[in-house]
C-alpha positions in Angstrom: 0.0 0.0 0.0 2.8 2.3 0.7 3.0 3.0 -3.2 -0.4 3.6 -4.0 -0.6 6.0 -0.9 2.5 7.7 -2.6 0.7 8.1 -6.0 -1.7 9.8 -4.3 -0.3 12.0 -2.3 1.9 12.8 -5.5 -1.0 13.6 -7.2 -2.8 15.4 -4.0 0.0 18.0 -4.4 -0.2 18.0 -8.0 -3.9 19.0 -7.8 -3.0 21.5 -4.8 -0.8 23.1 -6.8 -3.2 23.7 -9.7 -6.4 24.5 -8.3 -8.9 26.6 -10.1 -10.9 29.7 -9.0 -13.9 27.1 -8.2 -11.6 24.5 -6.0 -11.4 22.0 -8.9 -9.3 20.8 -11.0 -10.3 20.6 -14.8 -8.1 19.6 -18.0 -6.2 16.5 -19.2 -3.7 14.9 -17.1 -1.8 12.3 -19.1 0.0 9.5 -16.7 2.4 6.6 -18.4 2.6 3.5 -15.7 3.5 -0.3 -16.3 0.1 -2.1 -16.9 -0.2 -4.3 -14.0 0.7 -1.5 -11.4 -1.4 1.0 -13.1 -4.5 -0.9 -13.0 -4.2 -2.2 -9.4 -2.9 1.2 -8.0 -2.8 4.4 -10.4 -6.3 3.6 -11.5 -7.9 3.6 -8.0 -6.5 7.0 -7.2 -6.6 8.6 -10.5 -10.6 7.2 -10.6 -10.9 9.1 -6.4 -9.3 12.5 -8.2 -11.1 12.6 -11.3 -14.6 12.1 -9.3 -13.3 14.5 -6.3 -12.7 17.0 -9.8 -15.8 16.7 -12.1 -14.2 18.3 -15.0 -11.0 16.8 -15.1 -9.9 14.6 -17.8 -7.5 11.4 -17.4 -5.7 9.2 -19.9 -3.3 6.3 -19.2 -1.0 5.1 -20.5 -0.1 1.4 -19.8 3.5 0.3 -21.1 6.1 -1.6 -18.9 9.0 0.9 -19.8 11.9 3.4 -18.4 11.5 6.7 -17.9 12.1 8.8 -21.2 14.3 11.4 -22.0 11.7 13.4 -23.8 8.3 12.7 -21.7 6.2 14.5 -24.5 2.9 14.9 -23.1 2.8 12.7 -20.2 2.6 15.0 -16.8 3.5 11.8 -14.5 5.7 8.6 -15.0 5.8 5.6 -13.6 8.2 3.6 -14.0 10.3 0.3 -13.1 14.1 0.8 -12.4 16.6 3.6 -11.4 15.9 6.9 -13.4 19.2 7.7 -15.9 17.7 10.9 -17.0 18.9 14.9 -15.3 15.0 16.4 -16.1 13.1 14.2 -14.0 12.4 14.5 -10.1 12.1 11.2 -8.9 9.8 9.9 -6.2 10.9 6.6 -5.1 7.4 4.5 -4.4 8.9 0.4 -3.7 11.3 -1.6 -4.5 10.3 -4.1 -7.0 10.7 -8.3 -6.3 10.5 -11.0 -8.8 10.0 -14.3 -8.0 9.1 -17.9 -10.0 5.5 -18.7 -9.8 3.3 -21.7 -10.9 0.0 -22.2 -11.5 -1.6 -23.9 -8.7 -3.3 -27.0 -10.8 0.2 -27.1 -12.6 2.0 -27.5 -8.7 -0.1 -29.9 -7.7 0.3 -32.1 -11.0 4.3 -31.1 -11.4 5.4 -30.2 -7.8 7.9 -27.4 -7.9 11.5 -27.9 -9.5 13.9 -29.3 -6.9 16.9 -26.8 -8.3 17.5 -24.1 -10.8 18.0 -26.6 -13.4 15.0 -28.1 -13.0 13.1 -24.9 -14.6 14.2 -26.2 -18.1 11.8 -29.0 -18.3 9.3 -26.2 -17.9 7.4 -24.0 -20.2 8.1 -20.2 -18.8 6.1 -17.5 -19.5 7.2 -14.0 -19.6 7.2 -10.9 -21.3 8.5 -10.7 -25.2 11.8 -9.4 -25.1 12.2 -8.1 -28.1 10.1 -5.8 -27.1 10.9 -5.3 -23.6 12.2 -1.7 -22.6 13.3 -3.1 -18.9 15.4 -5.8 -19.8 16.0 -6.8 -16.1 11.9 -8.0 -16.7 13.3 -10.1 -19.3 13.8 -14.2 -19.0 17.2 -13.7 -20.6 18.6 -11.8 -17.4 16.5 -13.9 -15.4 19.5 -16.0 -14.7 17.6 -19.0 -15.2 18.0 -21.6 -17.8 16.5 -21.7 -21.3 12.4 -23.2 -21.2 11.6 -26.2 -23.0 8.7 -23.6 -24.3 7.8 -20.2 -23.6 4.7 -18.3 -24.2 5.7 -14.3 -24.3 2.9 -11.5 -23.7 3.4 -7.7 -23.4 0.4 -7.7 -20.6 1.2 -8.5 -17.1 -2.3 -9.7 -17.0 -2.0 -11.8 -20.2 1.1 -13.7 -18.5 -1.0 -14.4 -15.5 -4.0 -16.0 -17.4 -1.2 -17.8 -19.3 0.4 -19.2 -16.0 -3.0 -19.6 -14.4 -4.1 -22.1 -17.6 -0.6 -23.5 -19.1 2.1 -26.0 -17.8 4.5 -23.1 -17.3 6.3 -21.2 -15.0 6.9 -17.0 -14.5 9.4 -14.7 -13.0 6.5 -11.9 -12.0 5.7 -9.1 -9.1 5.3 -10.4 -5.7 3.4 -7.4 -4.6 0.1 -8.6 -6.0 0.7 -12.2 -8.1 -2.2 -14.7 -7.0 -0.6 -17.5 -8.4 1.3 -20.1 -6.0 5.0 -19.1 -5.1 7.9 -21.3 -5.6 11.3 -20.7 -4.9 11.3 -17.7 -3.9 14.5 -17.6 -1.7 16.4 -18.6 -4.8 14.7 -16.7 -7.7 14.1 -13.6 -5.5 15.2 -10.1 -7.4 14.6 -7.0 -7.2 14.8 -3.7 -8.9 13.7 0.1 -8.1 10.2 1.1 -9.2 
């Protein structure tokens, strides 16, 4: 909760800082935020503002990306990872922890892999890296070994419906996944959101 409460208080301010004769805020306000995170978190409090200010206007934008040089149009950014840009102020929300999940029919049929090694007689589901932006989201830095299959989605909740109905495994967010956890000790990392 600690980063949705710091969306919103980011965004209290922001409002604060731009009210209007009539105490409301009106206008677009354009927000970029991974798709998972946004939906669970930026959408609740952007949804509270927007009916607290009957004439604003919101539009977000869901992509799993780092922060941009040139932010054209988007008045907030959220992002995964450490910011390598000078015209940004960051507000640091979590940390970030991925860990390998299973289904829990696909547990209960399988079991969990005994070792690392193990994960190759797996299918693994992740996002597509060729056209990942945060590589460290990537299987290929996962560290792991190469799947006997994969199944690759651009949409957080695509990868969870996969994992929820495949014989696969994931590297995803421990903050909200409702899948069963498995190794977590050993396939625990993290990164700055």
């Amino acid at each position: 909760m600690t980063a949705a409460e710091a969306i919103e208080a980011t965004l209290g301010a922001l409002s604060g800082a731009i009210r209007t004769d009539d105490d409301s805020l009106s206008g677009l306000v354009r927000i970029s935020t991974a798709d998972g995170f946004g939906a669970l978190f930026v959408t609740p409090a952007l949804v509270r503002l927007q009916q607290e200010n009957p004439r604003l206007n919101v539009e977000m934008l869901s992509a799993t990306r780092k922060v941009s040089q040139n932010r054209s149009g988007v008045d907030l950014e959220v992002v995964v990872g450490r910011l390598e840009v000078t015209n940004a102020q960051p507000i640091f929300l979590t940390n970030y922890f991925l860990r390998l999940y299973a289904g829990r029919h696909y547990v209960a049929d399988r079991g969990v892999p005994a070792t690392l090694g193990d994960v190759s007689e797996h299918g693994f589901v992740s996002y597509v890296e060729s056209a990942l932006q945060v590589t460290e989201l990537g299987h290929r830095s996962s560290q792991l070994p190469a799947p006997k299959t994969s199944f690759q989605a651009t949409s957080i909740f695509a990868q969870v419906e996969a994992v929820r109905r495949a014989p696969a495994l994931a590297c995803c967010p421990t903050s909200w996944w409702p899948a069963t956890r498995i190794l977590s000790p050993c396939c625990r990392r993290s990164s700055s959101a």
